[in-house]
C-alpha positions in Angstrom: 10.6 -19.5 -20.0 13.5 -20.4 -17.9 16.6 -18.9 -19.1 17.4 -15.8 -21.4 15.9 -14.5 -24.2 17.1 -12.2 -27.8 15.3 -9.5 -28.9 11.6 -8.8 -29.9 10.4 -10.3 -27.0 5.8 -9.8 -26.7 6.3 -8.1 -30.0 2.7 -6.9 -30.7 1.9 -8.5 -27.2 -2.2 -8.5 -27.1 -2.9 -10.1 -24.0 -1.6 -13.2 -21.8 1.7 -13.4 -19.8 5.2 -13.7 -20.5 7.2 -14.9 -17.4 11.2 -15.2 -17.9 13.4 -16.6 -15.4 17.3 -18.2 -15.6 17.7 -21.2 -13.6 17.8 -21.8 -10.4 21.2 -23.3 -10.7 22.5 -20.0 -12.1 26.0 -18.5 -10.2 25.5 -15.4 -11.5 22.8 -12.5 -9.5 19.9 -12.5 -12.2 19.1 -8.4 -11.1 22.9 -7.4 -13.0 22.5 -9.8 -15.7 20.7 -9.5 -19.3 17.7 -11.9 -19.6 15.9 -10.4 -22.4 17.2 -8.6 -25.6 16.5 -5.3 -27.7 13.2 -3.9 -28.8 11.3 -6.5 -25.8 7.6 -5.6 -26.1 7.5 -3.3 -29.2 3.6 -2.4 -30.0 2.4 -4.1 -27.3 -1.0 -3.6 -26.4 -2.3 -5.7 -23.6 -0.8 -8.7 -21.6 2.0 -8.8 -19.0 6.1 -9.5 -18.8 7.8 -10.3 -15.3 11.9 -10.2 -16.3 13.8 -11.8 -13.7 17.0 -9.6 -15.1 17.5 -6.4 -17.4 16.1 -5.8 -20.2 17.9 -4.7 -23.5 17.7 -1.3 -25.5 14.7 0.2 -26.1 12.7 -1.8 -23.9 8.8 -1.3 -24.3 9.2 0.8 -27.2 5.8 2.1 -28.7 4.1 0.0 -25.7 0.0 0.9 -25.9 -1.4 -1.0 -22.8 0.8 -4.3 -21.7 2.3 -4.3 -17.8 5.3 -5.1 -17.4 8.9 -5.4 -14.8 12.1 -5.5 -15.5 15.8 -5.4 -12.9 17.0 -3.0 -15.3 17.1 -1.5 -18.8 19.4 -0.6 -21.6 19.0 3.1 -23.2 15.7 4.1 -25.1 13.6 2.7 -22.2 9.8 3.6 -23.2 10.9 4.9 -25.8 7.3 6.8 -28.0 4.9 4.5 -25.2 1.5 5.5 -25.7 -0.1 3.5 -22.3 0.2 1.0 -19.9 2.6 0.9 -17.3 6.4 -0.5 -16.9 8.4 -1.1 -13.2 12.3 -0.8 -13.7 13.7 -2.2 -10.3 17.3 -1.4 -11.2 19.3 1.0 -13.5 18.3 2.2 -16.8 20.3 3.7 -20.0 20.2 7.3 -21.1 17.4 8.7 -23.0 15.2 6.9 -21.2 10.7 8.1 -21.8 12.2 9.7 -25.1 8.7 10.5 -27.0 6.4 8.9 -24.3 2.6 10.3 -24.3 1.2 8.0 -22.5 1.2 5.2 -19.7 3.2 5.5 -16.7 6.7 4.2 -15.6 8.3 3.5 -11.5 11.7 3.5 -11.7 14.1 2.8 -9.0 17.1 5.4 -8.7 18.6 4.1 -5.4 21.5 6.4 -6.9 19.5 9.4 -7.4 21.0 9.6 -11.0 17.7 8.9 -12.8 17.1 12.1 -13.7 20.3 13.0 -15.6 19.5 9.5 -17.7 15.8 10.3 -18.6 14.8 12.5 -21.3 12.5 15.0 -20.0 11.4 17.1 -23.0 7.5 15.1 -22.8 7.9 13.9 -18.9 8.0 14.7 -15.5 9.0 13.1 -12.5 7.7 12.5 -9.2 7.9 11.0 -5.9 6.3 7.8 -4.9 3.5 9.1 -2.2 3.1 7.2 1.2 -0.8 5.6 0.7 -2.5 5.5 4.3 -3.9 2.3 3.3 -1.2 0.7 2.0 0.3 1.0 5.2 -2.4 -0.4 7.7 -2.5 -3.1 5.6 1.4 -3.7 5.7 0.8 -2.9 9.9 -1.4 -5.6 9.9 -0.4 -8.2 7.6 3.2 -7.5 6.9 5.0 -9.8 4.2 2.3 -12.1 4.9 -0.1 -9.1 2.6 -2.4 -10.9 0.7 -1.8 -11.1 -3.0 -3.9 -10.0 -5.9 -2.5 -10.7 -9.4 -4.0 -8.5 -12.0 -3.3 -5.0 -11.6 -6.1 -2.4 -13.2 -4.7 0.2 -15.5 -7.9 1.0 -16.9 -8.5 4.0 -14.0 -6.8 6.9 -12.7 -3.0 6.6 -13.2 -2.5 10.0 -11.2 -3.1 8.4 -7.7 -2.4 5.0 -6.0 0.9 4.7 -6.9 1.7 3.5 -3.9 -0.6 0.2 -3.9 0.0 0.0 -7.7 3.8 -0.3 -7.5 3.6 -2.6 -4.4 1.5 -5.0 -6.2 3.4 -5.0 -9.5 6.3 -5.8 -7.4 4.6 -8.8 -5.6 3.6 -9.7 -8.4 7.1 -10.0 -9.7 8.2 -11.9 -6.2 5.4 -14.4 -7.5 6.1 -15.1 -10.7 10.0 -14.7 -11.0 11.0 -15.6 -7.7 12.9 -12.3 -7.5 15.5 -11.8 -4.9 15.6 -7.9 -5.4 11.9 -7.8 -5.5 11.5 -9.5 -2.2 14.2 -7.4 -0.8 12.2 -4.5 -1.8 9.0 -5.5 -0.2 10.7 -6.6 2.6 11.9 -2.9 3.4 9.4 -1.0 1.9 9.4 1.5 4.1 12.6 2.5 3.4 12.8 1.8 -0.5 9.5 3.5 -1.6 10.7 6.8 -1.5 14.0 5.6 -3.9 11.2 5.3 -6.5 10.2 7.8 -8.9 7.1 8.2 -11.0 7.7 9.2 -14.9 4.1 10.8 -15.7 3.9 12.5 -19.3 3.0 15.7 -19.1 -0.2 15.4 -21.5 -1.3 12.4 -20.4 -1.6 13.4 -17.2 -3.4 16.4 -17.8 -6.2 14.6 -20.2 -6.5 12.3 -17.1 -7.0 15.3 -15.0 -9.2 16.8 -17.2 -11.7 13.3 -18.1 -12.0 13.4 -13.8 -12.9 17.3 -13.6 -15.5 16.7 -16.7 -17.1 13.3 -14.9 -17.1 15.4 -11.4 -19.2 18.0 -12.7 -21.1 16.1 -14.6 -19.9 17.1 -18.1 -20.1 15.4 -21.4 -16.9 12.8 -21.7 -16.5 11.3 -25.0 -16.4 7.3 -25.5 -12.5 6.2 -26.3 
């Protein structure tokens, strides 16, 4: 879709791929302007959304398993998500991961005032790790690093942020034509360690727990 968007955006999303852009011809810079409304993505459970722009209030709310990026949120951002994984490249409201279980979030705080906006009662935070191979890849193949599309959430969502969050971000350069996620990828280096990680606490420990049982050969039961 090129322009903006009201609320209820992907409501019940279930699989496919919402893409919204504003013109071209736009004089306004998309990454401090509101493309999509309220409630964007509510009981989603598969698919993806690229936002060229911020997001409304309560963005991803009760989100099961869709991917998505956004240039910024209003307050409430994944608000009771369950899974699947959200990339804020700009500021969000207060309260935001209020009630999240599950899934995963990157969040840029270029500010380092993220923390006093997120509600941590069910989250943690943490740093972005530098990948090895992330970075002989970006060595050899710079800006030119080839591009993959579909990003796998179905594994473990305690490592390979690093290569995760790059890729969602290309991914957004690709569809949206992003100027703030080019400029990201163009200085990873230095923006990477802006990002932060929101990792629920109990998700992350089931995760932890599914690997321990699989590496000792333990009994894991079917989801």
């Amino acid at each position: 879709m090129i322009g903006d968007a009201n609320d209820y955006v992907g409501k019940g999303l279930s699989g496919g791929r919402i893409v919204v852009r504003p013109s071209e011809k736009v004089q306004f810079a998309p990454e401090n302007s509101i493309i999509v409304g309220n409630t964007v993505l509510y009981g989603a459970t598969a698919g993806e959304l690229y936002a060229r722009g911020v997001a409304g209030e309560r963005f991803a709310v009760r989100n099961s398993g869709a991917i998505a990026v956004v240039e910024g949120t209003g307050d409430h951002g994944c608000e009771y998500m369950t899974g699947g994984l959200v990339v804020v490249i700009g500021p969000t409201g207060r309260n935001f991961a209020a009630g999240m279980s599950g899934g995963v979030a990157y969040v840029l705080d270029e500010d380092e005032t993220f923390r006093s906006r997120c509600n941590l009662a069910m989250v943690d935070l943490e740093p972005v790790e530098e990948e090895e191979q992330l970075m002989r890849k970006l060595h050899h193949h710079g800006n030119d690093l080839e591009w993959h599309g579909r990003v796998d959430i179905s594994g473990d969502m305690t490592k390979h942020d690093d290569e995760r969050l790059h890729q969602l971000i290309s991914n957004h350069l690709h569809y949206t034509g992003s100027t703030k996620a080019k400029a990201i990828l163009d200085n990873w280096v230095e923006m990477r360690p802006k990002f932060v990680k929101v990792m629920p606490v109990e998700y992350r420990r089931a995760i932890l727990e599914m690997e321990k049982k699989r590496g000792t050969g333990g009994y894991v039961a079917a989801e």
